[in-house]
N, CA, C and O of each residue as an XYZ file, in Angstrom:
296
protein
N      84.257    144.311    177.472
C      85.194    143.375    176.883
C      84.621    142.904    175.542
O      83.493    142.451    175.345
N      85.763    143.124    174.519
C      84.936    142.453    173.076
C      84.843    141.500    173.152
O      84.964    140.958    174.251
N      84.587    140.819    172.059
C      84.332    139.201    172.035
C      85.833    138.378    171.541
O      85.965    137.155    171.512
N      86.882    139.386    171.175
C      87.609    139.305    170.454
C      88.850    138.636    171.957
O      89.758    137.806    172.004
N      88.227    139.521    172.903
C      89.096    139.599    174.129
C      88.731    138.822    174.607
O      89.558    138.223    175.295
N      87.058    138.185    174.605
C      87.017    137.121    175.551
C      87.684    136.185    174.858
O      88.281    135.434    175.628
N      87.881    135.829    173.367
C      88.296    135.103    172.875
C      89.689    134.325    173.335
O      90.006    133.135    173.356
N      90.459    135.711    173.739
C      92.189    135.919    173.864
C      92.213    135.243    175.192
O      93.040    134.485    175.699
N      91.027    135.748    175.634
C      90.528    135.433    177.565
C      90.835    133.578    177.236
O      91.765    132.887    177.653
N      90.097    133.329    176.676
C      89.790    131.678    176.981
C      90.772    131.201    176.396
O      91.384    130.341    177.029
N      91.151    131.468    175.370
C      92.446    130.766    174.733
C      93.677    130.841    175.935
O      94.447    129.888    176.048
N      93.807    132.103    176.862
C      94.897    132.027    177.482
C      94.589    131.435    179.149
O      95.394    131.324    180.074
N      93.551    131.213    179.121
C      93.299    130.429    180.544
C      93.270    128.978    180.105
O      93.578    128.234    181.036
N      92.981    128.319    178.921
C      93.340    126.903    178.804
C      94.713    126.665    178.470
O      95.202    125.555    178.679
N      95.311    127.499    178.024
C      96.889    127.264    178.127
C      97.633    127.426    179.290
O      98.714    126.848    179.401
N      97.059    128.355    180.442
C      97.176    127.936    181.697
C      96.693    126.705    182.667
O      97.393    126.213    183.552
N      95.608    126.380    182.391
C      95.443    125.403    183.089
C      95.626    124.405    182.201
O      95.460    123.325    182.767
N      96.016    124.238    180.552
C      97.159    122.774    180.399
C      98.260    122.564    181.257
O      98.439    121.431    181.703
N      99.244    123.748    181.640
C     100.254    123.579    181.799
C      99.795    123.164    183.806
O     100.542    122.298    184.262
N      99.126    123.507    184.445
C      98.611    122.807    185.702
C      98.031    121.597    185.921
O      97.992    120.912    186.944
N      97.525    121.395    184.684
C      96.963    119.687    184.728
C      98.390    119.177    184.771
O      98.453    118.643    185.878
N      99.456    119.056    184.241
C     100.299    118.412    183.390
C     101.195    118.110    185.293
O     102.198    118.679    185.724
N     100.400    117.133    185.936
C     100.815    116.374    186.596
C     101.481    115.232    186.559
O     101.556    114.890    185.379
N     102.248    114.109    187.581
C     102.946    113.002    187.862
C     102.217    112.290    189.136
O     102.317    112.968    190.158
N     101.658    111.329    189.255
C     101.090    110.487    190.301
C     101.669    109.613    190.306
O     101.826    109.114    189.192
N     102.279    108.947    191.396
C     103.167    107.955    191.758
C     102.381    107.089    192.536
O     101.788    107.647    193.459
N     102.180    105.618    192.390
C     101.178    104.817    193.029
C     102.362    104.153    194.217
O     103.456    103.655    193.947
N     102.048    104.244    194.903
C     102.778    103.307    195.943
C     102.323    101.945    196.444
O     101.213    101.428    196.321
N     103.456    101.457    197.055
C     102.608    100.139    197.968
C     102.381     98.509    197.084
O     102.787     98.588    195.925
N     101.926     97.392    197.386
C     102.122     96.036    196.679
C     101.007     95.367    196.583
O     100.039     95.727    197.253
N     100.942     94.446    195.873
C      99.536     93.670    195.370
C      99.115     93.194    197.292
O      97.914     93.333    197.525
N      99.611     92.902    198.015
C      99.215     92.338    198.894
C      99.174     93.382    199.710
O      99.252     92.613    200.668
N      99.099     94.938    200.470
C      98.523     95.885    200.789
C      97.326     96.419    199.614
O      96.390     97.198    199.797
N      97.598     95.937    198.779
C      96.309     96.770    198.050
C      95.127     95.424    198.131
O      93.957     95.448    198.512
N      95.576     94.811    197.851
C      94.516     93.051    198.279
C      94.241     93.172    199.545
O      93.379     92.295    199.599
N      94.319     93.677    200.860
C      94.510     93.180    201.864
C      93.519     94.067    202.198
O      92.575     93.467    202.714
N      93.289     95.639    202.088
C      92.273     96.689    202.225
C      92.496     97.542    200.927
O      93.578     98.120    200.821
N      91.729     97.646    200.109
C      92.052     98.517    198.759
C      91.399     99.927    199.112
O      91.517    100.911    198.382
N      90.656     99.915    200.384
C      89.796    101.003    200.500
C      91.477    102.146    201.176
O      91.903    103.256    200.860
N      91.865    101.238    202.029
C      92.688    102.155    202.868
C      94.047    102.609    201.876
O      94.706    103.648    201.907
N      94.184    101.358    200.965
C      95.428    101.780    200.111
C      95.415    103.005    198.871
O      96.381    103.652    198.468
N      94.102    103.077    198.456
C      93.425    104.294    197.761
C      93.246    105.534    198.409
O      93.761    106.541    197.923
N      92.568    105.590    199.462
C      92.667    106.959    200.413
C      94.087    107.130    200.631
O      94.356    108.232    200.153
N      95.217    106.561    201.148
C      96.281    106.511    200.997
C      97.146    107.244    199.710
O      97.920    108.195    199.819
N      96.708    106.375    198.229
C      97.286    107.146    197.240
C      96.667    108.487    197.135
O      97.292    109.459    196.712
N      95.194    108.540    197.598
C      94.532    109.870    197.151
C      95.417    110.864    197.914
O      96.176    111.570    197.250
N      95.393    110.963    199.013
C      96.547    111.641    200.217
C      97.424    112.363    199.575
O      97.301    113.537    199.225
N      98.536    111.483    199.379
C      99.798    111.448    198.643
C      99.736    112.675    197.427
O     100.235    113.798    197.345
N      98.677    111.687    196.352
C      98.481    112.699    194.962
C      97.989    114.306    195.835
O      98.631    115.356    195.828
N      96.700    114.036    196.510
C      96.573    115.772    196.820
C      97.340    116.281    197.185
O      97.323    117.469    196.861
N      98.499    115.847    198.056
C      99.575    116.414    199.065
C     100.783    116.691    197.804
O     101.586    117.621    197.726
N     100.676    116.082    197.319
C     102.191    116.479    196.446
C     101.723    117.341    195.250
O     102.674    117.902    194.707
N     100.475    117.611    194.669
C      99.516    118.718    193.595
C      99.038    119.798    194.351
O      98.623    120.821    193.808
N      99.076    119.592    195.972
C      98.150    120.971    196.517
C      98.515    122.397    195.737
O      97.662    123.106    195.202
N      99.770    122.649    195.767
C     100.312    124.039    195.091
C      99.125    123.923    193.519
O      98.235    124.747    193.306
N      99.320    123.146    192.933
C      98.861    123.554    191.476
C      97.111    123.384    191.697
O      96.375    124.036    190.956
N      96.600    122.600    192.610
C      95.499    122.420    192.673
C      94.940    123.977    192.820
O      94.295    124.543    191.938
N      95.270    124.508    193.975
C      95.017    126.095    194.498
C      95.197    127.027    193.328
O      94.268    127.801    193.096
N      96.291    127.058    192.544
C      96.482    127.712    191.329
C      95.361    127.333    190.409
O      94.529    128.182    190.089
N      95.315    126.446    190.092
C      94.191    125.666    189.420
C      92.407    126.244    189.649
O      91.569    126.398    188.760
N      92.250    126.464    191.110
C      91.423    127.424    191.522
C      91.201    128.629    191.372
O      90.219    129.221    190.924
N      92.092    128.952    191.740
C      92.197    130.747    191.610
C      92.454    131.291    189.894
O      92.437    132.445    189.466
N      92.676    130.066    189.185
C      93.305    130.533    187.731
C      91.422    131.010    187.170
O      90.931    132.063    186.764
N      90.779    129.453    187.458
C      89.272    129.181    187.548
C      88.289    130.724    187.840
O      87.566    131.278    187.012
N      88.493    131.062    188.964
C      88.041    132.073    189.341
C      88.311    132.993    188.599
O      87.453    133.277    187.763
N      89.648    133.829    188.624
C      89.875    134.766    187.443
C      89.361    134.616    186.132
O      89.015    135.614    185.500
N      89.301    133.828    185.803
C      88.620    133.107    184.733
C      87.157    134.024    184.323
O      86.932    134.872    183.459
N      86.405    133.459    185.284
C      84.997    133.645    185.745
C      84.680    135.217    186.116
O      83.625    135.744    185.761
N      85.626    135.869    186.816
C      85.810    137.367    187.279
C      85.860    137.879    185.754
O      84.981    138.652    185.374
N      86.959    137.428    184.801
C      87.148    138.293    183.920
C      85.689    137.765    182.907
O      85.024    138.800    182.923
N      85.066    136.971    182.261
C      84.026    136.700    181.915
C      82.719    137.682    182.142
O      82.271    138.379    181.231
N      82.320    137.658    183.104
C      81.464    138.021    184.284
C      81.029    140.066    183.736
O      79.964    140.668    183.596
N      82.350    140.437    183.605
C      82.879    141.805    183.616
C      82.524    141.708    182.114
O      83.666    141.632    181.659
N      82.024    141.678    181.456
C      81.417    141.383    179.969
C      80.155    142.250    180.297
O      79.269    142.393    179.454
């Protein structure tokens, strides 16, 4: 692989993983559940955010990897 290609390489895996960052997190819940245990209302939002990103998270992985595969092969 030239350098020219890894070049093309990295330029086109951060334009993939812009477009996978480019998430929406929705906080749920009220000052008085989040006052009341902030530990449980955070694991809670964390939940939520992983559960509703899992698809792009995994993509996000595997984009990573290919990434690294095609690098590697240099």
């Amino acid at each position: 692989m030239s350098k020219e290609t890894n070049k093309d390489s990295l330029i086109n895996f951060a334009k993939e993983l812009d477009k996978l960052n480019d998430v929406n997190i929705t906080l749920k819940g009220n000052i008085e559940a989040i006052l009341d245990d902030p530990l449980v209302w955070a694991e809670e939002q964390a939940v939520n955010a992983i559960g509703q990103n899992l698809e792009r998270l995994v993509d996000a992985r595997e984009l990573g990897e290919q990434f690294m595969k095609d690098i590697n092969e240099t």
